[in-house]
N, C-alpha and C positions, 0 to 999 in steps of 0.2 A: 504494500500500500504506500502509495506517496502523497506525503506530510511537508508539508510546508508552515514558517514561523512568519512574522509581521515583517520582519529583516527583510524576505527572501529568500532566505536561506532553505534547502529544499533535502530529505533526506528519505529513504526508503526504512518502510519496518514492516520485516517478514519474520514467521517462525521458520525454524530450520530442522534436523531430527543433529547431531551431534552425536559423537561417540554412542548413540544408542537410546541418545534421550531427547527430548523436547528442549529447543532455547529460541529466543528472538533476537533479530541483528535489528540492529540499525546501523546503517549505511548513509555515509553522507555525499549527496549525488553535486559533480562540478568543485566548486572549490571549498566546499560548506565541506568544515572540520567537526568531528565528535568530539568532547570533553571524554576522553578517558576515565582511570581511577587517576588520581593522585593528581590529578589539572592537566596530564599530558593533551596534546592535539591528536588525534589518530582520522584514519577514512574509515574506520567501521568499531562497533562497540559488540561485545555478542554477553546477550542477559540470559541467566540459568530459569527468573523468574517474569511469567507472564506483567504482574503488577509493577515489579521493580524498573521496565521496558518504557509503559504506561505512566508511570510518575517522572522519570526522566523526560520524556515528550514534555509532557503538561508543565514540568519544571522551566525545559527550555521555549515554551510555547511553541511548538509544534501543533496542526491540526493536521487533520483529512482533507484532501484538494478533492 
């Protein structure tokens, strides 16, 4: 699904299966950077939990386009 914030900034959030199990990525699409743990800059963020994914969006103001 792609999410976009007030910025423009524009980032993709899919579930994935990983090692065997359920997690969501967020992908940050063109020059839009993801906040890591610990303030790093990275192109993609990958959550173990559905909620934890969801409160990051809402955090950075991320909606559904």
């Amino acid at each position: 699904m792609k999410m976009m914030n007030e910025k423009g900034e524009a980032v993709y959030f899919n579930p994935i299966v990983k090692h065997g199990k359920d997690c969501w990525v967020i992908q940050g699409i063109g020059s839009t950077m993801v906040i890591g743990r610990d303030r790093q800059k990275r192109k993609s963020r990958v959550f173990t939990k559905e909620n934890q994914a969801a409160a990051y969006l809402e955090r950075h103001g991320f909606k559904s386009v």
